[in-house]
N, C-alpha and C positions, 0 to 999 in steps of 0.2 A: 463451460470450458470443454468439457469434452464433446461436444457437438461441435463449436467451433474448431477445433484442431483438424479435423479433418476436411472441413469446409478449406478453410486457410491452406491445408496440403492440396487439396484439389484444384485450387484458383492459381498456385503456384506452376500447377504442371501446366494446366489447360493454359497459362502465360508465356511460359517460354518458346513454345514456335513461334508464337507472336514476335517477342522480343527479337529473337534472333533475326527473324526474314526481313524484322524492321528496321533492325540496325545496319542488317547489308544493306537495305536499297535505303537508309539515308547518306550513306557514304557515298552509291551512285549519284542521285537527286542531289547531293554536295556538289557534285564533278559537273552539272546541268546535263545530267543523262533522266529520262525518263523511261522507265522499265516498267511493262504492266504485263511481262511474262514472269511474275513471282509466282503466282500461281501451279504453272508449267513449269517451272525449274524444282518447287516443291515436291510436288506429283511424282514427278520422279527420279526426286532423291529419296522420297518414300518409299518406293518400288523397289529400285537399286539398294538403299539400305537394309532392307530385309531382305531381299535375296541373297546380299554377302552375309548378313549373319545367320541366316538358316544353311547358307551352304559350307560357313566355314565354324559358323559355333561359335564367333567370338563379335562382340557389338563395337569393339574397334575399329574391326574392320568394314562392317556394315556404315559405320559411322563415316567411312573415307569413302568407301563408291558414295555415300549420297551426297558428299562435299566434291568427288570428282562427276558426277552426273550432274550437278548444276554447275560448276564450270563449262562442262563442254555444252550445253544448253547458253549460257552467257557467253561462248566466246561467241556461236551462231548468232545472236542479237548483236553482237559487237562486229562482226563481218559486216552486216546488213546494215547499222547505224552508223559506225563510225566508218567503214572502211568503202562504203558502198553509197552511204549515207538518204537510207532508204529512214522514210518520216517513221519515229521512234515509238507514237502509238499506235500505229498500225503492227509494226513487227514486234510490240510487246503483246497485241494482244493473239497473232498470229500463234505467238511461240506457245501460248499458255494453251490454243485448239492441238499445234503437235503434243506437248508435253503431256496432256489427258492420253494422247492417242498414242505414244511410246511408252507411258506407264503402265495402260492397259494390257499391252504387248509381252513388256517387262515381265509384267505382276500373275499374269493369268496361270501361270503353272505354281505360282504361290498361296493362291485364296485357297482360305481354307485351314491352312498349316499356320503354326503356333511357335513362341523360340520363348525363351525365358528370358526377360525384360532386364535392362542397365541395372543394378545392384544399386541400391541405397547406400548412403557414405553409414558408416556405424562407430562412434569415437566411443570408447568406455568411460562412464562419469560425465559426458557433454547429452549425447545424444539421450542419454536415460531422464535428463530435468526434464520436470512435469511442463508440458505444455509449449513453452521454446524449443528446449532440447531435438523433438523431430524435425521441428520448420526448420531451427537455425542449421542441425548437425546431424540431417537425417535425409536429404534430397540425392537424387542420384547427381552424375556429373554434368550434366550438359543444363540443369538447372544455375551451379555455379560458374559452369563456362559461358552461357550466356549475362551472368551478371559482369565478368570480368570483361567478355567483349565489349559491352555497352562503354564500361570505365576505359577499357585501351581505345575504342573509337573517339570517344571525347577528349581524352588525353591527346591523342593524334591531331585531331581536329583542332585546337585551341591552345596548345603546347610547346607545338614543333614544325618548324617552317615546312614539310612537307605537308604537314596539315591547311597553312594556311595556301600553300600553292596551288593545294585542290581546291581549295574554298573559293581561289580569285579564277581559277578556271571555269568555275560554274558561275560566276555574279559577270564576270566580263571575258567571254573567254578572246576576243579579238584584243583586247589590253595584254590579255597574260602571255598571248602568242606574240604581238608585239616585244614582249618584255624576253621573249627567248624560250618560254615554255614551252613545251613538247605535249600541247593541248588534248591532242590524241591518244598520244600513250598514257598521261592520266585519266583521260577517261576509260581508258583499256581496264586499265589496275581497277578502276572502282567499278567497274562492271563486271571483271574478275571476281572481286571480293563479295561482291552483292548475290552472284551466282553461289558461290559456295558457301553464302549464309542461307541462301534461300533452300540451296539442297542439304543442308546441315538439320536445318531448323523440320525440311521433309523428312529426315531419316529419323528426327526422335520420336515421330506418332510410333510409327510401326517399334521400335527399338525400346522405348520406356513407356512412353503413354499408354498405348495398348498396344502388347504385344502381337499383332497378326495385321495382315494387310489385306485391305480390300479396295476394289477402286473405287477412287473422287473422297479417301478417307481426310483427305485435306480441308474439305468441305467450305470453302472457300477463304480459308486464313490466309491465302496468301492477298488476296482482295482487301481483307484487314490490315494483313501489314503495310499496305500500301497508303490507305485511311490515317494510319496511326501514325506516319511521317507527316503528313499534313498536322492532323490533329498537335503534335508537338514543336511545330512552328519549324520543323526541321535543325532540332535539338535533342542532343541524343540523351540527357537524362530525363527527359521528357516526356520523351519513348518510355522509361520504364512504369510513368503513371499511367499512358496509355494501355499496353500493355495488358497492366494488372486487372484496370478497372475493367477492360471485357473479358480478360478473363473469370473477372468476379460476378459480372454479368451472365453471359454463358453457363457457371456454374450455378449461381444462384437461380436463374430460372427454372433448373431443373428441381431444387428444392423447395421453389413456390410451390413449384404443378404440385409434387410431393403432399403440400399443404390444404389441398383442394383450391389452389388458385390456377386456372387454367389459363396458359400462356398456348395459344394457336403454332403448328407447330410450323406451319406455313409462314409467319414472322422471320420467327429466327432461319427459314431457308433463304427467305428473299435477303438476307442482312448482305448477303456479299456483291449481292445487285445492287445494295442502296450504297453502300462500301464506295463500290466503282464507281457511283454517281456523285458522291461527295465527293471525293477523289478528284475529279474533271472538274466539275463546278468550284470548289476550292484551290487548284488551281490557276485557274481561270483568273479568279478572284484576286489572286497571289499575284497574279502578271499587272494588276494595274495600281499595285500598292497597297490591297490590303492584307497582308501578313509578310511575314520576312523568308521566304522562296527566295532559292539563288536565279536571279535575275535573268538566267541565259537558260534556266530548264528547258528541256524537250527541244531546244533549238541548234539545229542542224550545223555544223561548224567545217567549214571547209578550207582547210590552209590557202596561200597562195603560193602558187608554185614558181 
């Protein structure tokens, strides 16, 4: 047990940027937006994140430049897709080469420098039980806000008619605009929200996971979170098994090596290469019936005027 507690605390953390950047771009990929600049809205909501909280001292605030640095990153993608209507993987993957190259920018007068990490929740009598008590009542906050986003996105999603309007926007969006829908400005919204998950989910490395910033510390999760919408049939409790299970991954390989089992470390760097390649081929897959993809993904939408 106590070998495990901390394995289980580690899988938790190494989980949540996942989670988060996967829940914003499954609400895009709901809306038939395909975004493969999570990457670069990550990158430098990391950057931006820790530059507000080393310059202000508080991780609130860190925590908002890197939910408004992936906004302004998303709305750029949404200029170009929806308003200009320039092909969707070309400018996702465009945005993810700026995104390395504004973080770097960002970041460079910050490597190096150090802040004291998100605060762990501490309940007296909850948090102190042997063995639950840390996992259930001992995580800092952006572990419980990613759980609660997941549950408000599926709520959304399957509960309440704005949810379902996004839904018929991505599976037909010429029906939904027939029907009076504002195809465009829903896709705006869910390209919005996917940005500021993506730069939310960038500001926790630097902000709780490991306090300091260095560049490419994203190391290809945002490539992941892209995998793990696929991977869950584009359902958002779904996301939370994927999620976990690489994060259990990722964690656990480090405590094979530990073992004298050696994992190449060349593997796990390619993963985000291979990521990207399910990603497309899965896709792909998705367009001619085999998994349930909103039908209108990555396809271009232009009103009539």
């Amino acid at each position: 047990m106590e070998l495990l507690e901390p394995i289980i605390l580690s899988v938790l953390a190494a989980s949540t940027p996942l989670l988060i950047a996967a829940t914003g771009e499954l609400v895009t990929e709901r809306s038939g937006v395909l975004n493969l600049g999570v990457e670069g809205m990550m990158i430098v909501g990391a950057a931006c994140g820790f530059g507000g909280a080393w310059l202000t001292g508080s991780i609130v605030v860190g925590a908002i430049l890197g939910i408004v640095a992936g906004v302004l990153l998303s709305l750029i993608f949404a200029l170009m897709t929806l308003g200009l209507a320039v092909n969707q993987v070309a400018t996702g993957l465009a945005l993810t080469i700026l995104g390395i190259g504004v973080s770097g920018l960002i970041g460079a007068g910050f490597v190096g420098e150090r802040i004291t990490p998100a605060p762990h929740l501490y309940i007296p009598g909850l948090t102190d039980i042997p063995f639950i008590g840390r996992i259930l009542f001992g995580e800092d906050a952006f572990v419980y806000l990613s759980l609660a986003l997941l549950i408000g996105v599926w709520y959304f999603l399957y509960r309440t008619r704005g949810g379902l309007v996004l839904r018929a926007a991505g599976d037909n969006h010429v029906s939904a605009h027939a029907l009076g829908y504002p195809v465009l400005r829903i896709r705006l919204y869910a390209v919005i929200f996917g940005g500021a998950c993506a730069g939310l989910a960038g500001a926790y490395l630097p902000l709780a996971y490991t306090p300091f910033f260095i560049p490419g510390m994203t190391a290809g999760r945002g490539w992941i979170a892209l995998a793990l919408v696929v991977f869950a049939s584009w359902r958002p409790l779904r996301l939370a098994i994927g999620a976990y299970l690489f994060g259990a991954v990722t964690i656990l390989q480090l405590h094979v090596q530990a073992f004298g089992f050696g994992i190449p470390s060349q593997f796990m760097s390619s993963l985000p290469y291979l990521a990207t390649v399910i990603v497309l081929v899965l896709i792909s897959r998705a367009r001619t019936g085999g998994s349930t993809a909103p039908a209108a993904l990555g396809n271009t939408f232009v009103p009539d005027r």
